[in-house]
C-alpha positions in Angstrom: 33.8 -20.1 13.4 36.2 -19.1 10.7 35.6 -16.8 8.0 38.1 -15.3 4.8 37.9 -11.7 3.7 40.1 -11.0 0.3 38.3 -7.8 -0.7 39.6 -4.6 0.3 36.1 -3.2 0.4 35.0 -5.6 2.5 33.0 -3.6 5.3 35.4 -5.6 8.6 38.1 -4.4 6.3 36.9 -0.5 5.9 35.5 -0.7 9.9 39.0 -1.7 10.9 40.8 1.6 9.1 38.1 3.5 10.8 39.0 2.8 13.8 42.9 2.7 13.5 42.6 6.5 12.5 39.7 8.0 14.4 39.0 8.3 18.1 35.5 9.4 17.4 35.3 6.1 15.5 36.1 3.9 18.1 34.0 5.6 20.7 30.8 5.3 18.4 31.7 1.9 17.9 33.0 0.9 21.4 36.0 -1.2 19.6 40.0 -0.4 19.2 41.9 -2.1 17.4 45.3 -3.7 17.9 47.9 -5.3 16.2 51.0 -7.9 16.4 50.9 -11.4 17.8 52.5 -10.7 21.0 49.9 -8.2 22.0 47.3 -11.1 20.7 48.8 -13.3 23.3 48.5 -10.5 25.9 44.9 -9.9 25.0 43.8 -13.9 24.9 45.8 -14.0 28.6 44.5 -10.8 30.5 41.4 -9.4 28.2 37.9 -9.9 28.6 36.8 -7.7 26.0 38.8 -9.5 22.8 35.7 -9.9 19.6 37.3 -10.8 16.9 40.8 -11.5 15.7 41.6 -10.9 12.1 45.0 -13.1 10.7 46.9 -14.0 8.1 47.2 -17.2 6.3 49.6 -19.6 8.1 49.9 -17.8 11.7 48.1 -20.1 14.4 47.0 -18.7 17.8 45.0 -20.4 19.8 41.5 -18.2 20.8 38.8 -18.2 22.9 36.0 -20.1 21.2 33.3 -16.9 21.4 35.9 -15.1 19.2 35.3 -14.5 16.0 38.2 -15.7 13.3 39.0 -14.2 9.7 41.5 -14.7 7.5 43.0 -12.8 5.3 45.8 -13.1 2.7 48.9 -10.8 3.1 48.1 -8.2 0.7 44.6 -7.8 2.9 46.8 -7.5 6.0 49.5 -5.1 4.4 46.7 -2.7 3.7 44.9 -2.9 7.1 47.7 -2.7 9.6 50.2 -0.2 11.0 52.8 -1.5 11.0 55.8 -1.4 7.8 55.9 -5.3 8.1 53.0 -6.9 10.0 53.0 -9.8 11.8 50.1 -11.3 10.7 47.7 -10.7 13.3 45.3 -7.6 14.1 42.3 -7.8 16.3 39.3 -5.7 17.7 38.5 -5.6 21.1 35.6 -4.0 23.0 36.2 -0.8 24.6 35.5 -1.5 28.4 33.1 0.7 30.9 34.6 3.7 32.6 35.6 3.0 35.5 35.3 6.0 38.6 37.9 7.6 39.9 39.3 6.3 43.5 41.7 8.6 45.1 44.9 6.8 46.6 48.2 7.5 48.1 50.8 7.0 45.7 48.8 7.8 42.7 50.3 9.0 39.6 48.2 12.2 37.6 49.0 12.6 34.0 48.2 16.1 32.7 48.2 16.2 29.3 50.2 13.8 27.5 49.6 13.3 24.1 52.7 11.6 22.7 50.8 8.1 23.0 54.6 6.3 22.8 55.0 8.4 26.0 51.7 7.6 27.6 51.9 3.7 26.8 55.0 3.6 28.1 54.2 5.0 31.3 51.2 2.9 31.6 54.0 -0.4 30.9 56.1 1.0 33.9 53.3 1.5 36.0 51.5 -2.2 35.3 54.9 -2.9 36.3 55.6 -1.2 39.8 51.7 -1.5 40.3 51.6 2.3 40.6 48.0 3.7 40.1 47.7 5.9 37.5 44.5 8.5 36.0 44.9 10.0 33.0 43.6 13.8 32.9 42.4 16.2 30.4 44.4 16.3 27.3 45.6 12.8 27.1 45.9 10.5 24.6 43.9 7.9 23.4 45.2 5.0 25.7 42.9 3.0 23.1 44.8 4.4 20.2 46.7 1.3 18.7 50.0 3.2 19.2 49.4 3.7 22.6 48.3 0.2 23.4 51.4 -1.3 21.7 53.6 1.5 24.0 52.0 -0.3 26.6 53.1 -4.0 25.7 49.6 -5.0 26.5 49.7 -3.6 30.0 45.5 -1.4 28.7 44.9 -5.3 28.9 45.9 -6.4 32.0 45.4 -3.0 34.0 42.1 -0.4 32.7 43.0 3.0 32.2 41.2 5.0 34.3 40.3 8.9 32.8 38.7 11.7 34.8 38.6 14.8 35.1 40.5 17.5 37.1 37.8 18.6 39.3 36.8 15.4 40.3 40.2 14.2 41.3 40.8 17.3 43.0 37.8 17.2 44.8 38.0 13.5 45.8 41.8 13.6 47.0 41.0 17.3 49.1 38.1 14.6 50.8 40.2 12.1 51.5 43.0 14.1 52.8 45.6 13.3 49.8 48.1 16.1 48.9 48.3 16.9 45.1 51.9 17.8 43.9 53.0 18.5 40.7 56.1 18.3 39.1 57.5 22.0 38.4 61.3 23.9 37.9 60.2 26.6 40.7 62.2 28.2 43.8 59.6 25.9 46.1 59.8 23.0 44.6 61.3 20.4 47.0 64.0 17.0 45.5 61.4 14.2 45.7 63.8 12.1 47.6 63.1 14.4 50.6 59.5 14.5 50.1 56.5 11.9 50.8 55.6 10.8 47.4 54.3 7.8 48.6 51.8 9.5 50.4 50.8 11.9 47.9 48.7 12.1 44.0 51.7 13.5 41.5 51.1 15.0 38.6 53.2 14.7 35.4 52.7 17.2 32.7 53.8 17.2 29.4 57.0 18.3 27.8 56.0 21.1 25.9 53.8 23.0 28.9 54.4 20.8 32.2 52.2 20.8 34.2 49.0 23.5 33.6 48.8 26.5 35.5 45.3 25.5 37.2 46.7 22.5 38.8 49.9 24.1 40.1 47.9 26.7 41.8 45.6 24.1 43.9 48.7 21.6 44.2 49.6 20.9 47.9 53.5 20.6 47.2 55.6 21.2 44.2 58.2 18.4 43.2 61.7 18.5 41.2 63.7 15.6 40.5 67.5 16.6 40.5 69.3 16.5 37.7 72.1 18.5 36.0 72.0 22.3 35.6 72.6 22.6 32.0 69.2 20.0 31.0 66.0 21.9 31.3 64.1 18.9 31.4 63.3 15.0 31.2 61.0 13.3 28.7 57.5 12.6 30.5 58.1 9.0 30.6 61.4 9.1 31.8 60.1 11.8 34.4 57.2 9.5 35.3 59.3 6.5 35.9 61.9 8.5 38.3 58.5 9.3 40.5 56.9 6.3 40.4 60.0 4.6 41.6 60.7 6.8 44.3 56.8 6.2 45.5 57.5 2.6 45.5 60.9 3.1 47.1 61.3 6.2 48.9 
């Protein structure tokens, strides 16, 4: 069923601002939002969770029939979405369950990234090697709508999964998977001479690396070798260089 909006006040119209700008928003009301007619496409292919898509006149996409469809005229979209000139299309989807943590070999840990271009990006790469990845304390919102279009749609077609240090520290120790971290220390070893494939890594941000309590219960410590004058990668370059040396070390 189809339905037009042209009030700003409109309360689909104030929900959807909500939840573009709070976290605590979209957690209360188990929906993020995203925009851009790709990412539609992405969401209508790979997405259970898709509730209603919100578009401007003249853009056609075809939907599942239990969406729901509003239309909206430009100035309405203007003042809804992101992005300097929109596309035309925004949508809502449900936030999905939680899923546990499951340890693996060849597991990527991401410890504290908060630049959600960064985090996006690395969940794109990893959709793309099929590299597992959890996302630890101090992450961003993978739900954020900057994160999700990072991503290219990959939050649709692969869930994030989130826990907490403990528990994957716990549940690898149990299963017998070494935790390294990436670190610029004398012990570190090149990661072409280790066995990443094999072990969780952790990735830590840019401004901290990885935190002090994981780098004291890590089994190994990792570098990947680069010039002596650069101090460091950006996380998502540095994720990429590890995931692809788990895939094909």
């Amino acid at each position: 069923m189809e339905t037009r909006i042209t009030a700003r006040k409109n309360p689909l119209i104030q929900q959807v601002r909500r939840l573009l700008s709070s976290k605590k928003e979209r957690e209360q009301a188990g929906l993020f939002v995203a925009d851009g007619t790709k990412l539609l496409q992405e969401a209508v292919n790979h997405f259970d969770g898709l509730d209603t898509v919100i578009l401007t006149d003249g853009v056609q996409v075809q939907l599942p029939e239990a969406v729901k469809l509003v239309r909206v005229p430009e100035e309405i979209m203007a003042y809804i979405s992101p992005m300097e000139t929109p596309q035309g299309a925004l949508f809502l989807c449900r936030l999905p369950q939680p899923k546990p943590f499951v340890p693996a070999a060849g597991m990527l840990l991401l410890d504290g990234i908060q630049d959600p271009g960064n985090l996006g990006t690395i969940l794109r790469t990893a959709d793309a090697l099929d590299v597992p990845v959890v996302l630890l304390e101090g992450c961003a919102d993978p739900y954020s709508h900057k994160t999700v279009r990072a991503s290219m749609g990959a939050v649709f077609r692969v869930q994030p999964i989130q826990a907490d240090w403990e528990t994957v520290r716990t549940a690898c120790a149990e299963n017998g998977i070494t935790i390294a971290a990436t670190a610029l220390s004398e012990r570190a070893q090149d990661i072409r001479n280790a066995p990443i494939s094999t072990m969780a890594v952790a990735i830590g941000s840019e401004g901290r690396g990885v935190r002090s309590e994981i780098l004291e219960n890590a089994g190994a410590e990792l570098i990947i070798p680069m010039n002596a004058h650069c101090e460091s990668l950006n996380a998502a370059v540095a994720a990429t260089i590890v995931m692809w040396q788990m895939k094909n070390g």
